[in-house]
N, C-alpha and C positions, 0 to 999 in steps of 0.2 A: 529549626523552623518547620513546623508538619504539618501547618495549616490545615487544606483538605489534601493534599501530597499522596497521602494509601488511603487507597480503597481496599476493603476485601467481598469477597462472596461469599452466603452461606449456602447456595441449594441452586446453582446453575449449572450447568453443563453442555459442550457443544456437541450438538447429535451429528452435526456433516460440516464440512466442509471442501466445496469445489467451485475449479477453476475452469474458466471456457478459454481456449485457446482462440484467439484471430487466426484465420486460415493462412494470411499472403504473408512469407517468411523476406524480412527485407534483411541483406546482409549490410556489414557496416559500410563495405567494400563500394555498391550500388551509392553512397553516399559523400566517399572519397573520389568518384569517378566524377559524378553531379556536379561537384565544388573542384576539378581537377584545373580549373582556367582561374578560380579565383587565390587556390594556393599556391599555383606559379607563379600569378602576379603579384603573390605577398610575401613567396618565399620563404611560406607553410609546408611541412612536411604533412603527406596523408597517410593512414593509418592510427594517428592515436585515437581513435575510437575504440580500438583492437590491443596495443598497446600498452596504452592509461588507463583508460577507463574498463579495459574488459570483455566491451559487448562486442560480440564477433554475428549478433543481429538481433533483429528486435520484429515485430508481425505488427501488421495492417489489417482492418475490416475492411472489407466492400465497402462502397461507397453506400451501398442502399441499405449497413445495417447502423443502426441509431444508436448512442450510447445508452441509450432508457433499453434498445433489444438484445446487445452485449449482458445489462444488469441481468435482465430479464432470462436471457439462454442459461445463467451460472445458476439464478436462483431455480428455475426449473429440475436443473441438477442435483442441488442442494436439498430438496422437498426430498424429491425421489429415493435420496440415498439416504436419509434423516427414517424415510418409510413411517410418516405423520400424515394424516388427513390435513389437506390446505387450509380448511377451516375453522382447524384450532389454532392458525396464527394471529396472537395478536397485535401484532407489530412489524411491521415493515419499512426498515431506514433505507436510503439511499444515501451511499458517502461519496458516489462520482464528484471526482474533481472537473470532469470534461460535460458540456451541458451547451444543449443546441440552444438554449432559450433561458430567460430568466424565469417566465411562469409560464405554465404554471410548472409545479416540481415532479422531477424528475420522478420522484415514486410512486405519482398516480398513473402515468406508463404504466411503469413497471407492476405494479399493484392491478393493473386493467390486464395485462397480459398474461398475468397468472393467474387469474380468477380469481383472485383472495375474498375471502369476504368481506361485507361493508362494513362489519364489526373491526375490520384491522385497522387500527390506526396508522398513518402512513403520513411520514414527509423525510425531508433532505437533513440531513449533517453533514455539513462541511468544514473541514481543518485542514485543508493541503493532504499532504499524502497519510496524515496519522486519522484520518477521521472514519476509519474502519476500524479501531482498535477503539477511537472513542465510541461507535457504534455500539463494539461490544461489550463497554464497562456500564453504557447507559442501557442496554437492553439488560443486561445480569441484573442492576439494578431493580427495574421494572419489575424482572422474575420473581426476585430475591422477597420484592416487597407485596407477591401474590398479586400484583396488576393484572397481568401478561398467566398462560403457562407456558407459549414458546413465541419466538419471533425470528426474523428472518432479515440479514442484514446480507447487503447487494451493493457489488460496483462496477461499473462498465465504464471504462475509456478508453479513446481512442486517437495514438498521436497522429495520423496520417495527414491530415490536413495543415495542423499547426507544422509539422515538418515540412510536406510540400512548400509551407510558406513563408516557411525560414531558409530553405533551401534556394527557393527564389528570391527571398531579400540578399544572402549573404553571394548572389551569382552577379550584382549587379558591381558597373564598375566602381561606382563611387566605393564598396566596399573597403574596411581597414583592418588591419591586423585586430585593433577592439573589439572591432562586430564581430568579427568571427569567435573569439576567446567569447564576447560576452553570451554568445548565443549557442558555444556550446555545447550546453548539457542540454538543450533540446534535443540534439542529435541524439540522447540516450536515452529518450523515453521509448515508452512501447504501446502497444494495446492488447487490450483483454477483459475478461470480465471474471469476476468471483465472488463467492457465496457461503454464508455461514447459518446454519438453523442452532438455536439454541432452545433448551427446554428445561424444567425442572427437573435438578437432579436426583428427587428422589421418584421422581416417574421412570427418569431412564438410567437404570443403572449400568449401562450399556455405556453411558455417554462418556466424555472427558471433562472432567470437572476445572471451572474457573478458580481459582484460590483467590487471585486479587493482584494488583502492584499499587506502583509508584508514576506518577507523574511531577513534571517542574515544567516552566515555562521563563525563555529567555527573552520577551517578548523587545528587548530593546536592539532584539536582532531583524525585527520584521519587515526592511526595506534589503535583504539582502540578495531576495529571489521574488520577482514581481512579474508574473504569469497571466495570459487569457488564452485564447484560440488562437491568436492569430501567430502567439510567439511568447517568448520567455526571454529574463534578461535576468541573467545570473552572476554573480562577484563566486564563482566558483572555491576560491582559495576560502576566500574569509567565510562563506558559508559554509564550507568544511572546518573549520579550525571552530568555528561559536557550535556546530552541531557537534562536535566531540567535548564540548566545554560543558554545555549543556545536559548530554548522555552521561557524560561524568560526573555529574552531583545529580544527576537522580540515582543512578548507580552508586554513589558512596550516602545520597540521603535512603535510600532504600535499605544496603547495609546496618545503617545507625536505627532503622526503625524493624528492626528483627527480619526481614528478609534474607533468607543463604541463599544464593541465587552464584556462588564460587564455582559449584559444582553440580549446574543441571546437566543435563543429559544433552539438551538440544537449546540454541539458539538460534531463532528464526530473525531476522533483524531486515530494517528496512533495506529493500534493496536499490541500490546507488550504481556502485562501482565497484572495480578492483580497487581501487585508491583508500577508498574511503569504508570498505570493510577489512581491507587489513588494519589502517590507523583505528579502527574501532574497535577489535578484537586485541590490537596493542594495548590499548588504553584503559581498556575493561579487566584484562588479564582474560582473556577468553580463548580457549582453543581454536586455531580456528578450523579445527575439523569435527570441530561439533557446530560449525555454521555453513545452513544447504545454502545453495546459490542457486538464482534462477535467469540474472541478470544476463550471464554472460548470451543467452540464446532468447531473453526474454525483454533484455533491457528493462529500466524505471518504470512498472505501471500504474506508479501512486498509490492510491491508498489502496490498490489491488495488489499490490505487491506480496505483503505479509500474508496472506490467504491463499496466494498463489503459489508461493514458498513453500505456504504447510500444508496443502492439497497435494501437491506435487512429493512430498515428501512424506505424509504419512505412515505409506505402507514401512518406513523405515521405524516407527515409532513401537516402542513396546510399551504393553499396558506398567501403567505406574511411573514411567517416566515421567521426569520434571520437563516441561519444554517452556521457555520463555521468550516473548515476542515485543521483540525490542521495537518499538514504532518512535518516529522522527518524521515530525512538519514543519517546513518551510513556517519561519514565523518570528519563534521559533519556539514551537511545543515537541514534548517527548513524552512518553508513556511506556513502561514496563510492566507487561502480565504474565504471572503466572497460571499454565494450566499443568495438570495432573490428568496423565494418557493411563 
């Protein structure tokens, strides 16, 4: 079944990609202290944040920076390192999962704070945490089809509040062994912002070329993680068990449609946990010392994750390398892309 499943690219290429760190470094520790009265009285052990799942901390914005000024500080980044006039972008997505408001979209912000020009086209994609990757298959596209000759894809979020407010639900008495298992993996997100310029690859031969993947969708998994600002309510187990199910047949549909992807160089995969990137590197057949980690100091930052991964790791990459960038949304959507470093 190959429906629309592969995409490929003929003439794109990523000119930058970077990441904006959150300044306030919260350890997980700060978080097992918080909740210290509610897993006495439940006879919860603290630490598996550290443990289980990995993250030994995750960063905070300020209170006075925006998730539209997060987008915004990364794609600044991103222009500059790219070393393109602003002018020639024509496209600018935002894939923030985190959004103070419904309208208007987050990427007229961010589009007003960069001075882009009014020629940019600009609005929102949203997929849960894969919608950075769909970003980048929908801007290649654009490229590919002489739309666009570059565009500029941006995400900034920020858990501090949603955690504040989980923190204060899960401290109160009525609290149950439930609540707290169901709320979780809020505890493992993070914040930050990140940025990707992509351009025509026969203008920048410089660049790192998109080759193309594979996508599937397990959408009969989509009540398994149900998210706003204020909190999250996750079936942790079964969402790990349908998100390996699902990675696995785009991973063996990928295969069947000529993909070698046995033996890249680097895989950048969404980041989660420790749990759930070993059982994924199991399942895949994947070294796992060919996958960077960002989580354990960076925690979940959605669909900034994968950008933050390969930002953070770059300098590791040698020209011609295979690197492939395993993305996973809550949904339950997956997407795999090949680029060539």
């Amino acid at each position: 079944m190959r429906g629309n499943t592969t995409f490929q690219h003929t003439n794109t290429s990523v000119l930058s990609v970077e990441a904006a760190d959150a300044p306030i470094v919260v350890p997980s520790s700060q978080f097992d202290e918080a909740l210290s009265g509610t897993y006495e009285r439940l006879g919860l052990r603290a630490g598996l944040l550290e443990e289980v799942a990995g993250i030994f901390e995750r960063r905070w914005w300020p209170d006075d920076v925006s998730y539209a000024d997060a987008a915004a500080l990364a794609g600044d980044q991103a222009i500059r390192a790219a070393g393109i006039d602003r002018d020639d972008i024509g496209l600018l997505i935002d894939t923030s999962v985190c959004r103070a408001h419904l309208e208007p979209s987050a990427a007229v912000d961010v589009h007003r704070q960069l001075g882009l020009s009014t020629a940019c086209l600009n609005f929102d994609l949203a997929n849960a945490c894969l919608g950075f990757v769909n970003a980048m298959h929908l801007a290649a596209t654009m490229i590919d089809s002489g739309h666009i000759t570059h565009a500029l894809v941006v995400d900034g979020e920020g858990s501090r509040y949603t955690q504040e407010a989980t923190i204060d639900r899960l401290s109160r008495e009525e609290t149950t062994v439930a609540n707290v298992f169901d709320e979780f993996a809020t505890l493992t997100l993070g914040s930050g912002g990140a940025a990707m310029v992509l351009g025509r690859a026969d203008d920048h031969p410089e660049g790192h070329r998109i080759i193309g993947g594979e996508s599937r969708a397990g959408t009969q998994y989509n009540d398994l993680c149900i998210g706003d600002i204020d909190g999250m309510q996750t079936d942790t187990k079964a969402l790990l068990d349908a998100g390996l199910e699902i990675a696995d047949a785009t991973w063996i549909t990928a295969r069947e449609n000529g993909w070698d992807w046995a033996h890249a160089d680097h895989y950048v995969l969404h980041q989660i946990s420790q749990v759930h990137t070993q059982l994924m590197c199991k399942q895949l057949g994947i070294d796992p010392d060919l996958v960077p980690l960002s989580f354990p100091m960076r925690g979940n930052i959605g669909p900034a994750s994968i950008p933050t991964t390969l930002a953070r790791h770059q300098e590791h990459i040698r020209p011609g390398d295979t690197v492939i960038l395993g993305g996973i949304g809550s949904g339950i959507n997956t997407t795999a892309t090949e680029l060539r470093w």
